[in-house]
N, C-alpha and C positions, 0 to 999 in steps of 0.2 A: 386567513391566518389562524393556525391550532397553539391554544397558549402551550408550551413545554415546563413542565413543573421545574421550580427553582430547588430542586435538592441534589444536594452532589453526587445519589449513583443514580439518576437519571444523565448527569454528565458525562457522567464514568462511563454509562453504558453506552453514551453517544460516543464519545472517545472508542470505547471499542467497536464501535459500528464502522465508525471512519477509519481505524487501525488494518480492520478486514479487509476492507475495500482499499488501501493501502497496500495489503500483502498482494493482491492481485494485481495493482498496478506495478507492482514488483515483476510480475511474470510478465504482465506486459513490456518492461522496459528493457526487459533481457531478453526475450524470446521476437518483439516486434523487428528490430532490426537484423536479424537473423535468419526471416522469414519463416522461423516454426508457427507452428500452432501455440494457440496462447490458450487451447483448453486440452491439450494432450500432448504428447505424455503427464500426468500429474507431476506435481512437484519432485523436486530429486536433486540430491546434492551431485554437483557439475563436477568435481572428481572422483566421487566412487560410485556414480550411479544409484548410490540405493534412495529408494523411493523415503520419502520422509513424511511420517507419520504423524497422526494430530498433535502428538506429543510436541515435535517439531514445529507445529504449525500455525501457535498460539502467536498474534502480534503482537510484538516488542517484548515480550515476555521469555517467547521461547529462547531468543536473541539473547539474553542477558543470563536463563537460566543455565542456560547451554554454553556462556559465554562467548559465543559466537563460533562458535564449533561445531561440525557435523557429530554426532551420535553416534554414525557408523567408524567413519573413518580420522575424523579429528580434525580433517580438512579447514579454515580458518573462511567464515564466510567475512565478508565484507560489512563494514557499522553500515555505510550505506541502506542495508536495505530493512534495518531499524528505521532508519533516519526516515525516509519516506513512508513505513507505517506512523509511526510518529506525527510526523506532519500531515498528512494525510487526515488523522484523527483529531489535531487541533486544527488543522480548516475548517470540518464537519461541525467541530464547536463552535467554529467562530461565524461561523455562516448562518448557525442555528441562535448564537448569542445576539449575533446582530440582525437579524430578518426572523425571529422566533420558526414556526412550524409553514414554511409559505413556499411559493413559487419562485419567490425571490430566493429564499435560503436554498434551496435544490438547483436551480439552473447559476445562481454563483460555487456552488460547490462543484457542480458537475466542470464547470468551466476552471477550476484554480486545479483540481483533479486532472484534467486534460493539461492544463499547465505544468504541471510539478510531471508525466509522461515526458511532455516537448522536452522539457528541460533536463531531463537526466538522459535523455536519448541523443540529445545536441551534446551534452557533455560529453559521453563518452563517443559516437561516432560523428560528430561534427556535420551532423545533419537534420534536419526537422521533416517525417517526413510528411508527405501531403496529402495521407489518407488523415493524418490526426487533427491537421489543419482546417479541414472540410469541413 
């Protein structure tokens, strides 16, 4: 176990570590039941195609700066996919709050991470499927 320093942008920064790792479970949960690729085309707003830039790219941030709006076109993205940077990010903490820097903290996040996929992929097509389960 690695002690994690108690000061708040050590937190911050793990908050955004898990936000990242968030935004990609993002593409996985829209692109896995689709059957695309979950590492191309890069990102891109799903009605005017244009490819979306770091600018865009920042978790929860971009969301809020942008208001939830495409840059290109105005298109209205979904709170949704704040919601699961978000969460994504306080699991990260809370995995790291409760198991500090350990084996424990990494295979329960890795696992609630896989969870918070199942779970927004069952929402929307009423299915789980059985590569994630594996």
């Amino acid at each position: 176990m690695i002690y994690f320093p108690d000061h708040p942008a050590a937190w911050a920064m793990l908050f955004a570590a898990g936000a990242v790792i968030g935004s990609f479970l993002n593409v996985v949960i829209y692109r896995w039941p689709e059957g695309e690729s979950i590492i191309r085309p890069p990102s891109h707003c799903t009605s005017c195609g244009a490819r979306l830039g770091l600018v865009d790219l920042v978790p929860v941030l971009s969301y809020l700066w942008l208001r939830g709006r495409c840059r290109h076109c105005g298109h209205r993205f979904s709170p949704r996919y704040a919601l699961v940077e978000a969460l994504t990010g306080l699991l990260l903490v809370g995995a790291v709050a409760n198991w500090a820097l350990s084996w424990h903290a990494l295979v329960a996040f890795v696992v609630c991470a896989c969870l918070v996929v199942v779970a927004f992929i069952d929402l929307d097509h009423m299915v789980i499927p059985d590569e994630l389960v594996m």
